[in-house]
N, C-alpha and C positions, 0 to 999 in steps of 0.2 A: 252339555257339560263342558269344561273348563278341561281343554288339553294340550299340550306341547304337538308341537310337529315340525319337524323338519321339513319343510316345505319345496324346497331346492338344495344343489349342491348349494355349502356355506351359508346356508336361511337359515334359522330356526324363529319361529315363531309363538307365542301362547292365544289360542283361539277358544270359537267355541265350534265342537264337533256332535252331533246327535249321541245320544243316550245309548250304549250298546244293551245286544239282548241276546241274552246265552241261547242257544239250540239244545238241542235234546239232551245233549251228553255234557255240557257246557255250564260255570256259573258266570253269576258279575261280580266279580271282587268290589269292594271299595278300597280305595291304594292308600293305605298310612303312609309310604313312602316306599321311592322309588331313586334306586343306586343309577348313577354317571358311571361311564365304563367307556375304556378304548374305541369299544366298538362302536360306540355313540359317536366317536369323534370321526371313521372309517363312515358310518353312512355321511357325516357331513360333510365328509369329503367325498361324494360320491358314491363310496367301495360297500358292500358286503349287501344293503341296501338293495331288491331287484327293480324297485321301482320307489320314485318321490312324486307326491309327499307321504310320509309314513308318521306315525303317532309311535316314536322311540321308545326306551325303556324296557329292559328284559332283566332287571333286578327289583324285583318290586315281591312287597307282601302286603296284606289285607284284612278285612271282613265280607264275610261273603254274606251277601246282600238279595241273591237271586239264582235259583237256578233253574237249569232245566228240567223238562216232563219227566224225563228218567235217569236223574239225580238220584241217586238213596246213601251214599258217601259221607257227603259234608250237606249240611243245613243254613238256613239264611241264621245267622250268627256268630257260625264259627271263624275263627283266625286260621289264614294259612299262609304260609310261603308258594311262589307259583313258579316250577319249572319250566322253562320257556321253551325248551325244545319240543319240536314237531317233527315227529317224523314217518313215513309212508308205513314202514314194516311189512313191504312187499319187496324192495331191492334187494341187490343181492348183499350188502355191505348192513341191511337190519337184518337180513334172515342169518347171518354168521354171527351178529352179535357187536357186532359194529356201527349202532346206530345213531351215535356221530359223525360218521362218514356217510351218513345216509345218500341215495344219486337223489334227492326232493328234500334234502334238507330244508328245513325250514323253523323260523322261532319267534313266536311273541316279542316284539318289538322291534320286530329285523324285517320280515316279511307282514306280517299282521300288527295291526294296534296293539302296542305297549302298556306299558304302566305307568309313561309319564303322564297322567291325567287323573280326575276325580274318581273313573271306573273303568275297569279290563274286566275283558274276556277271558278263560283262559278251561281247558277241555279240566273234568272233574279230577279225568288220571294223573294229572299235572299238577294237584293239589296239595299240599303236606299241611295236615294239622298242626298248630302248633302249642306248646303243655302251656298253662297257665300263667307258669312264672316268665317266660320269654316275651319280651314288648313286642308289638307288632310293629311298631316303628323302627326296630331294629333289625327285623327279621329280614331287611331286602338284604344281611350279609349272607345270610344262607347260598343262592347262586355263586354268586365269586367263590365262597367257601369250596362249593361242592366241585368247582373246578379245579380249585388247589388242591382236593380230594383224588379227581381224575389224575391232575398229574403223578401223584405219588404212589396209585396206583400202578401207573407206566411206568414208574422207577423200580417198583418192587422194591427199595432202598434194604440194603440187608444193616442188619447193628453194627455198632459202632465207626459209620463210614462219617470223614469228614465232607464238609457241605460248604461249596460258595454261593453265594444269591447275588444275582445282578437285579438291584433296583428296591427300593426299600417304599418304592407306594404300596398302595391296598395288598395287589398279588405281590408282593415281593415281602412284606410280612407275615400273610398267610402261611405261605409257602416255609416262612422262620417258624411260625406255628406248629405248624406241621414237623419239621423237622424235629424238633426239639423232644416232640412226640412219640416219632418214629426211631428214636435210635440210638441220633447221628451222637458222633463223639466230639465233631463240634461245629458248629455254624457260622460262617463268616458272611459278612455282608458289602459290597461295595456299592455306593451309590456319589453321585456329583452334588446331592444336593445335601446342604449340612441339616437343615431340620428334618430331615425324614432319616438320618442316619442315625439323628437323637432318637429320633422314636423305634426306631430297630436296635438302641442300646437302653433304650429304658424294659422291651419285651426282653431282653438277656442273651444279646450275641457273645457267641466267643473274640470278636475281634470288628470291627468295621474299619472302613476308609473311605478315601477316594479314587482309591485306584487299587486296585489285587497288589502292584509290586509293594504297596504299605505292607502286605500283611508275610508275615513270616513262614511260608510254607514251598519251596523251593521245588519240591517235587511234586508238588499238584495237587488238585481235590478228587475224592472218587467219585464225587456228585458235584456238576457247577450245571444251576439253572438259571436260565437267564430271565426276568420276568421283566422287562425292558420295552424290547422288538426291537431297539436300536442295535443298528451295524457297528457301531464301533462298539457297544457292548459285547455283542455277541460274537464279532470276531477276537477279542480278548478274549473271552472265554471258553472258546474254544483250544487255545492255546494252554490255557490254565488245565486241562483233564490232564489226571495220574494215569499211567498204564494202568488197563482195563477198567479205566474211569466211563463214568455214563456224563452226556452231554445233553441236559433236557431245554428245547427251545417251545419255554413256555406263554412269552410276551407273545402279544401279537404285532408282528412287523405289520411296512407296508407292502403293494405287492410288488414295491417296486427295492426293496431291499435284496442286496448282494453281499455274500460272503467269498471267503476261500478257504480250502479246505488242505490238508495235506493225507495225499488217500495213502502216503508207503506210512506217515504215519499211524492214521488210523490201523491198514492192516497190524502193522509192526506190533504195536503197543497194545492192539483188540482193544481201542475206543468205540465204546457206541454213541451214536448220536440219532437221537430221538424227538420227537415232539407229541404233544400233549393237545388237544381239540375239543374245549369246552367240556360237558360235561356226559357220561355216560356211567349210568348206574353208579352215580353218587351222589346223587340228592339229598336221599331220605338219610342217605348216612351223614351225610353234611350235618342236614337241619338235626339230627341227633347229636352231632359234634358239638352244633351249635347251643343245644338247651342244655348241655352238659359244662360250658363255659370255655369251651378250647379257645374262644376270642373274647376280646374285652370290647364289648362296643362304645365302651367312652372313649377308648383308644384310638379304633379305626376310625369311627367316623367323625372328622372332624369340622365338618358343615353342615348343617339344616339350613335348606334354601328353600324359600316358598314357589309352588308350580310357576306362579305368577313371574317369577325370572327366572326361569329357564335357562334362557340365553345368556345370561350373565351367568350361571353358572355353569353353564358349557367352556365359558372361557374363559371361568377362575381353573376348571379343571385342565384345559388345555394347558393352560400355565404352569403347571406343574404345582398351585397354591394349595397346601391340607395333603390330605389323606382322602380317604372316602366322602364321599359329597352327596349329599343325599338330597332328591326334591321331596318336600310336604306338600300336598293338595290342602 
């Protein structure tokens, strides 16, 4: 079959890799399409990655095509969305209920073949049905979703609090998504680049710019997330929390990013500052968010690219070019 791999740091390549074959607990999706994400760009550079070459993609949904001997779940026919995470459920960080921090972390297209390809693997528990009317080819938003999900989770966000968002791609709209949902009294958005601010003012911010001091709020937000990972975003917004404001660092930096902090004001003012780690028991509520319509996927996703360039589309997305970028097998 016809699959992506990142071959080396900064390779990517589209080859052919053997035919995968589910194990006992296991199906073979066939991948309608499969979601570009940070992390993709983190194994090309090396990081997150244990070992190259690896078959990327951990945003991906399907038809499942094949399963294993003791499958009774899902059937060779049905669409589902594939949760990517793997995890032991013996450490001590699953046995508390933590099983994002898992000590064996591990995920479908990070450690294991992805879903950048014609067919993935992926364990049957990791499977979510999805209802009729939701396209399969849409469904790789469900992951990112269910991660915007996680974070607002961490928030607890109570009513009527206002909301800044750093970064207006994929998670940084989600996250406007969500807010809108959950409460807030009103959402602001800052981002550098102008057409992604359009698109976070066509979804209905209260206010965007390019910079926080644009926007009218002198004493702060009680929620600023940053969905960035850039240092100069996230040390601006850090400075942005209102007394007893929560600070969520949702983007993924690199590891080589540095902030600073001011700890008399944190105690002083009782800021929190928190972060948010993929996804944990918000999957299946995502993919229900998702067949409920909480996203418009004309919106988010603003490229179909064929598996066949891969690589060109690693670095239309590196560029900062669209929204969600999706590969077609």
């Amino acid at each position: 079959m016809k699959a992506a791999v990142i071959e080396s740091v900064g390779r990517a390549v589209v080859t052919e890799v053997p035919d995968p074959a589910p194990g006992p607990r296991e199906v073979v999706v066939e991948v309608a399409a499969c979601g570009l994400c940070g992390t993709d760009l983190h194994i090309l550079q090396g990081e997150f990655a244990p070992k190259l070459p690896i078959v990327p993609g951990h945003e991906f949904a399907g038809e499942v095509v094949g399963v294993g001997a003791q499958v009774t779940e899902v059937a060779v026919g049905d669409r589902v969305a594939v949760d990517p995470s793997l995890y032991c459920y013996e450490c001590r960080y699953c046995r508390t209920g933590h099983n994002n921090l898992c000590e064996r972390w591990a995920a479908i297209g990070v450690t294991t073949a992805g879903g950048a390809a014609q067919y993935a693997v992926a364990p049957v528990a990791n499977c979510v049905k999805l209802p009729e009317h939701v396209r399969t080819e849409d469904a790789a938003l469900v992951e990112p979703l269910s991660c915007a999900v996680r974070g607002y989770d961490v928030l607890q966000s109570r009513l009527g609090a206002h909301v800044l968002i750093y970064g207006s791609g994929t998670m940084g709209l989600m996250m406007l998504e969500l807010a809108k949902r959950t409460g807030a009294a009103s959402v602001d958005v800052v981002d550098v680049n102008p057409a992604r601010l359009e698109t976070a003012r066509q979804l209905g911010v209260s206010a965007s710019a390019a910079s926080a001091d644009e926007l009218d709020r002198p004493q702060g937000w009680d929620v600023v997330v940053d969905a960035t990972g850039n240092a100069a975003a996230i040390q601006d917004g850090l400075d942005r929390v209102a007394k007893a404001g929560t600070f969520l660092q949702f983007g993924v930096a690199d590891y080589a990013t540095r902030v600073t902090i001011d700890p008399y004001r944190v105690y002083n003012q009782e800021i929190t500052i928190t972060g948010s780690m993929a996804v944990l028991h918000s999957f299946e509520r995502a993919a229900e968010l998702f067949a409920n319509g909480v996203l418009d996927p004309q919106v988010f996703i603003s490229d179909r690219i064929p598996l066949a360039r891969y690589p060109q589309a690693l670095e239309q997305f590196a560029a900062g070019v669209g929204r969600k970028i999706v590969v077609v097998p």
